[in-house]
N, C-alpha and C positions, 0 to 999 in steps of 0.2 A: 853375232848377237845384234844383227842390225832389223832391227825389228822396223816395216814400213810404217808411217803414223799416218792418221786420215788426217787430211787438210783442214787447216782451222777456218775456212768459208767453205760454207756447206754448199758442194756443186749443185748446182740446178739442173736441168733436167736439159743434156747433152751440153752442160757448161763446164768445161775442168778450170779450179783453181789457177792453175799452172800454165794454162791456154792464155789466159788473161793477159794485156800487162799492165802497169801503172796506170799510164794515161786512162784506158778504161773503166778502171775501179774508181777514180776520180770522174772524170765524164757521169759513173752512177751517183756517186756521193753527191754531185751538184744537180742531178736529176732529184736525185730524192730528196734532197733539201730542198729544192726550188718548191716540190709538191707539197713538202712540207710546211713552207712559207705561205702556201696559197691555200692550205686547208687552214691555215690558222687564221689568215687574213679573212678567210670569209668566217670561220666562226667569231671573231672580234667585232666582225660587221654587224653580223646578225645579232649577238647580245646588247649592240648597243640600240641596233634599232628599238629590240623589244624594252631596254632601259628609257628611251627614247619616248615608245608608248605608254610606258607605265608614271612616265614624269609629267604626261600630260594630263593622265588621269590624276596622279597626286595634288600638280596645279590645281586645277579646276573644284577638286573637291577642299582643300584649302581655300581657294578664294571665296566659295561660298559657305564655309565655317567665319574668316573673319568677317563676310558680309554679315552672318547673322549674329556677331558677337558686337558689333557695330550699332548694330538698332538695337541690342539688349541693354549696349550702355545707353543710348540714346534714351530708350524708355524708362533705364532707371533715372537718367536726369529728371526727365518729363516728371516721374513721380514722384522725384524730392523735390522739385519748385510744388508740383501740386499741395504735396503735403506741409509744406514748409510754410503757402500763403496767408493763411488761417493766421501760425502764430508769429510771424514777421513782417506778411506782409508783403505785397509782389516785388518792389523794389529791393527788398531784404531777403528775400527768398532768394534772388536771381545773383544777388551780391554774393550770398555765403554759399550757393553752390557754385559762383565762379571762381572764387574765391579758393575753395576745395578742388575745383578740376586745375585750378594754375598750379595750386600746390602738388597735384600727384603727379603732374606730367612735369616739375620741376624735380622733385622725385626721381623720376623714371629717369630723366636727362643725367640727370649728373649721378645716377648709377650709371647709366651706361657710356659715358666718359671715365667715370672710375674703369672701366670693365676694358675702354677702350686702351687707357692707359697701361693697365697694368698687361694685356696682349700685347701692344706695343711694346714694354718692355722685355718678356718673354719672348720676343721677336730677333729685337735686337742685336745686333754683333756686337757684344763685348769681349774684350778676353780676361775680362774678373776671372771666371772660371778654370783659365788656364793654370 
């Protein structure tokens, strides 16, 4: 009852199993890895080039959104001094819209020190958690 079993590597074509030895099969395995290292290396290449090209386009169409959000604020200045002259006055116009742009960009600062902070703590190495 000694049944013959077919070899667990599928012989190739005038390759037996059994022909083989060690060394060989190793010798493949570092072939085929090696190839396998370099097909990956070049597709790691190439996705980045193309991330690469598309970060340039993002750039560029970004810088010219905040160029145009730049002059929108700008012109809404221009229009509240304009508006403003009439019933305060140039001096008083130019006063309470600076006045308003110190306050929003004080604003904006010290939320984004809050923002920084609390990142920074979220960062942190403590072992509270432990």
């Amino acid at each position: 009852m000694h049944d013959e079993q077919p070899p667990l590597i599928a012989a190739q074509a005038g390759d037996e199993a059994r022909d083989r030895s060690l060394v060989d099969d190793v010798r493949q395995l570092v072939s085929d890895g090696k190839t396998l290292l370099e097909a990956e290396l070049a597709y790691q290449k190439t996705r980045a080039a193309v991330a690469g090209a598309g970060a340039k386009g993002v750039a560029g169409w970004a810088a010219l959104a905040l160029a145009l959000l730049f002059f929108t604020l700008m012109a809404l200045v221009m229009g509240l001094l304009l508006a403003l002259t009439p019933l305060l006055g140039g001096w008083g116009a130019m006063a309470l819209v600076v006045l308003g742009l110190l306050a929003a960009a004080g604003l904006s600062g010290w939320a984004a020190a809050q923002r920084w902070k609390k990142m920074s703590e979220m960062l942190a190495d403590t072992d509270d958690a432990a």
